[in-house]
N, C-alpha and C positions, 0 to 999 in steps of 0.2 A: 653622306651618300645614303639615298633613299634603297629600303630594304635589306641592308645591313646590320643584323642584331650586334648590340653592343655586350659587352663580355664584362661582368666583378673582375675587377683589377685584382688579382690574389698578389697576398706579399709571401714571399718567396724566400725571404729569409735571408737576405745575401747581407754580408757585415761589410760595412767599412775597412779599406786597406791598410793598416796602420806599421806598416814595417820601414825603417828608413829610408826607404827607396821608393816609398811612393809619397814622401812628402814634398811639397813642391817649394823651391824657394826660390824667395821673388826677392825685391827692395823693400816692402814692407815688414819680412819677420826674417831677414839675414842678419840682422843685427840679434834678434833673441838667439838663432843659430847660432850665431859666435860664441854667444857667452855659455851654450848648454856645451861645445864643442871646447871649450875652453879648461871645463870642470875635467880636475878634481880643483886645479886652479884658479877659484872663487878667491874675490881678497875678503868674505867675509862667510859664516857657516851656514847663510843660505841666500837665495835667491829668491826673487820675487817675478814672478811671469802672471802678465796679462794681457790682456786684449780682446777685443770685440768676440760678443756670441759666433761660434762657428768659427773664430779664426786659425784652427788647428791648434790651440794652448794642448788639449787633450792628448794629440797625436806627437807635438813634441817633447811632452812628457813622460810619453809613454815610452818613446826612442830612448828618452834620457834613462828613465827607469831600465830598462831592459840592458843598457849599456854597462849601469851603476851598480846594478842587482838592489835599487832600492823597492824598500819595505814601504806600503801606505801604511800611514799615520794619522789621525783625528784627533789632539789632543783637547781633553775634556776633564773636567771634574773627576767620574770613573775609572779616568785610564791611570795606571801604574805607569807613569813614565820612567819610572829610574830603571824599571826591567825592559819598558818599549825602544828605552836608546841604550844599548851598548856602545861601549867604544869603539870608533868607527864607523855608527852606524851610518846609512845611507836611508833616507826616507823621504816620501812625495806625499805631500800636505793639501789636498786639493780641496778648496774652499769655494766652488764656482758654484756650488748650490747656495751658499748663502752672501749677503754682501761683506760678511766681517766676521770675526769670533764675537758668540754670546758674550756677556757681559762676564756671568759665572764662569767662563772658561780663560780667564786673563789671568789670573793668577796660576794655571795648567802654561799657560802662553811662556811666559816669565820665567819656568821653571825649565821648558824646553829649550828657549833660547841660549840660558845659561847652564844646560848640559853639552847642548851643540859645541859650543866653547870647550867646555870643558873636557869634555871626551873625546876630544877631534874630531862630530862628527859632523855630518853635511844634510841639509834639507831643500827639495826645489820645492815652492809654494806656488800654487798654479790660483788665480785668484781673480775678483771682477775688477778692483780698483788695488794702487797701491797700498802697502803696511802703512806708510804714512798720513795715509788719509784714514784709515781706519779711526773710528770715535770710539778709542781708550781710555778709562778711565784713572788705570794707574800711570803715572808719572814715568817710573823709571821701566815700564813696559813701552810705553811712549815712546820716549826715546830710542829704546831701544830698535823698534820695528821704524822707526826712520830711518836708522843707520844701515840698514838691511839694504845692498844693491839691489836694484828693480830694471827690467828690459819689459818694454809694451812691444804688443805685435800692433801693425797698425793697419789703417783700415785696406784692403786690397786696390791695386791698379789693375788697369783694364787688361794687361797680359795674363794675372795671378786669377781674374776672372773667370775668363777662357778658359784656364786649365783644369782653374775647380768647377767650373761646370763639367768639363767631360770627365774627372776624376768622381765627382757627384754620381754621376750618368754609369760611370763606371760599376760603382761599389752597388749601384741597384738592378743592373746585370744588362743594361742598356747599351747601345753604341749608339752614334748619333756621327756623319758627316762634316767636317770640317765650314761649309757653309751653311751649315744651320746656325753653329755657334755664332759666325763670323754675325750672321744677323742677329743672333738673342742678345751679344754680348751691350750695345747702345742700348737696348730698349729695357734692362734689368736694374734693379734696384743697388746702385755700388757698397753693397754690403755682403758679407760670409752669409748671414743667414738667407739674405735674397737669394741668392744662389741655392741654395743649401734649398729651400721655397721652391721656388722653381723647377729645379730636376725633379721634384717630387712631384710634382703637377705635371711633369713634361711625361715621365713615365707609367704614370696612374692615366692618361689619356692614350698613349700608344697601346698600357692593354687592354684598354678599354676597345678599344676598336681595330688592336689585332693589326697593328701597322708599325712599319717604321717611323720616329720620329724625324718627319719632315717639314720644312719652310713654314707650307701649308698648315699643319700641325700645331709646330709652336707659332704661329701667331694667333690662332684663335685663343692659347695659354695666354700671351701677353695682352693681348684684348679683353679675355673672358676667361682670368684666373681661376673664378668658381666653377664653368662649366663648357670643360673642354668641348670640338665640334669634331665629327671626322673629316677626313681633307675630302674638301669637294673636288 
């Protein structure tokens, strides 16, 4: 619309929801829910959780933490692990910034493992790829991180879509009408991160132009990802 100054999107600071009640569970990550719902009742001293960028690993992690009163953990070369796990300990292992443990940290790896054992305690590993795949180079570290049970979240359905976009849309302080999704939802990339893309551009274009996110709106984002229009 001609004569309408356009407005700095300001970010506003708003966090993400991350309390059990606002996670959403679909067919793709009801099955990692079983098994975090399942624990203390692990058949083995930890757990292996992955899945796609964005796929909420973080926020059920963080559920499961909060539930377990677990301690994060990085085990490395520096760390005293024999005073980081006491007995019983409960701890979350989140490896999503890197694809694996360093090389130098596998013998840390080996050591934790077999306190977990031994102390009765418990670890969720939140990570990009299974233990299994991991490229170890000791033997009976090896094995060891095979035997490890593992749950993938997987990639979203077009219901889990919908909801993460408006819970997206949510956490950045936006509402957005039921038939806007209903059209975003075909024309988006079926991935967490697209999504995740998306509301960001959908919301940095509304305050841009000082509107509600409508119809009109997001298709100029779906059209012209780089540079939103306002609604004619």
């Amino acid at each position: 619309m001609k004569g309408v100054p356009r407005q700095l999107p300001l970010a506003l600071g708003f966090q993400p929801a991350l309390a059990a009640e606002d996670f959403l569970v679909t067919p793709c990550n009801e099955l990692a829910v079983a098994w975090l719902n399942r624990w203390p009742d692990w058949p083995a001293p930890a757990l292996v959780l992955t899945g796609p960028a964005g796929a909420g690993k973080s926020h059920l992690a963080a559920i499961w933490a909060g539930r377990s009163g677990a301690k994060p953990l990085m085990p490395g070369a520096k760390l005293d692990l024999d005073r980081a796990v006491p007995p019983g300990a409960r701890l979350l292992i989140d490896l999503q910034a890197q694809p694996h443990p360093p090389t130098e940290a596998e013998a840390p790896w080996f050591h934790l493992l077999n306190l977990l054992k031994e102390r009765q305690a418990q670890a969720l590993i939140v990570a990009r790829e299974p233990a299994a795949r991991w490229p170890v180079g000791l033997p009976d570290l090896a094995s060891r991180l095979a035997a490890l049970p593992h749950v993938e979240i997987s990639e979203p359905d077009e219901t889990l879509l919908a909801a993460l976009l408006v819970k997206h849309l949510a956490d950045l302080g936006a509402r957005v009408d039921p038939p806007v999704i209903r059209y975003l939802v075909p024309r988006v990339g079926r991935s967490f991160a697209a999504i995740s893309d998306l509301a960001k551009a959908l919301n940095r274009a509304a305050l841009a132009v000082q509107k509600p996110i409508t119809i009109a709106l997001a298709r100029t984002i779906v059209q012209e990802p780089d540079e939103a229009r306002p609604d004619e």
